[in-house]
C-alpha positions as CSV (number, residue, x, y, z in Angstrom):
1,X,7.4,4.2,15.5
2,X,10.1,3.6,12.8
3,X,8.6,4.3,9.0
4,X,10.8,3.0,6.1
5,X,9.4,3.0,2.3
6,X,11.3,1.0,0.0
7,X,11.2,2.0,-3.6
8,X,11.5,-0.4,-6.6
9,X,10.6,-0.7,-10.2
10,X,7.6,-2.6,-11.1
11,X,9.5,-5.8,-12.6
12,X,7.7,-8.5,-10.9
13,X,9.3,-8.6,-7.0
14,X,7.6,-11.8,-6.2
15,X,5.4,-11.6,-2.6
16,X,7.6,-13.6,-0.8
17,X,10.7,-11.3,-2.2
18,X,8.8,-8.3,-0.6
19,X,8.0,-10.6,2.7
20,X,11.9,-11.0,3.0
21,X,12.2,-7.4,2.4
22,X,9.6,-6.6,5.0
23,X,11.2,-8.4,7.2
24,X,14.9,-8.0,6.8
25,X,14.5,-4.1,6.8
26,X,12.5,-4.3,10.1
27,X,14.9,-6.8,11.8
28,X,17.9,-4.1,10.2
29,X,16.3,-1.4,12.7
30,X,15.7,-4.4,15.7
31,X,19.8,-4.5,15.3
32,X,21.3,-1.6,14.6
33,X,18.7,1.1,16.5
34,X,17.1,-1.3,18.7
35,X,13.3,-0.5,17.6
36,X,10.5,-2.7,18.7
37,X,9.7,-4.5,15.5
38,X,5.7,-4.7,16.4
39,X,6.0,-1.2,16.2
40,X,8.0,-0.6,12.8
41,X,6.0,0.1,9.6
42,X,7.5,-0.9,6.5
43,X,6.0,0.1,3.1
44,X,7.0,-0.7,-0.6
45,X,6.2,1.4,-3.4
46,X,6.6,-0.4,-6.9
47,X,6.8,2.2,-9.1
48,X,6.3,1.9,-13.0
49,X,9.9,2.0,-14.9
50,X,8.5,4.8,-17.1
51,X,8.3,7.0,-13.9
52,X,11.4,6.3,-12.8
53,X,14.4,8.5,-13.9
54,X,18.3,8.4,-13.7
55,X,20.6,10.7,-15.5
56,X,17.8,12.6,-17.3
57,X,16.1,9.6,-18.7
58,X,13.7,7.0,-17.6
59,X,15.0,3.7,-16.3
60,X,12.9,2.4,-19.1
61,X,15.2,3.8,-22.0
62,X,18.1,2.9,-20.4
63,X,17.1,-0.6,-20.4
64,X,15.6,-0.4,-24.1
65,X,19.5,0.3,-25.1
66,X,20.8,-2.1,-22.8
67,X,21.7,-0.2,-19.8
């Protein structure tokens, strides 16, 4: 039983965006690996930009100055 958990920042991924994403990523492991795709679980985190870091600082910073 494939598992994939997509991570993303909180910014409003619509449900139909996450649907697509959903399916796209199990159709990916149909093709590529062959999985049975009644099998594959697929699970999104959204996680709060605050609580998401790159190069030592949150991803919230970065955006405050434009990164």
């Amino acid at each position: 039983m494939p598992y994939v958990n997509i991570k993303i920042t909180r910014e409003g991924a619509t449900p139909e965006q996450k649907a697509r994403l959903i399916q796209g990523a199990t159709q990916l492991l149909v093709d590529v690996l062959g999985k049975n795709p009644k099998t594959t679980v697929v699970v999104i985190d959204e996680i709060e930009t605050d609580n998401w870091g790159v190069g030592g600082e949150s991803v919230t910073g970065r955006r405050k100055r434009g990164e």
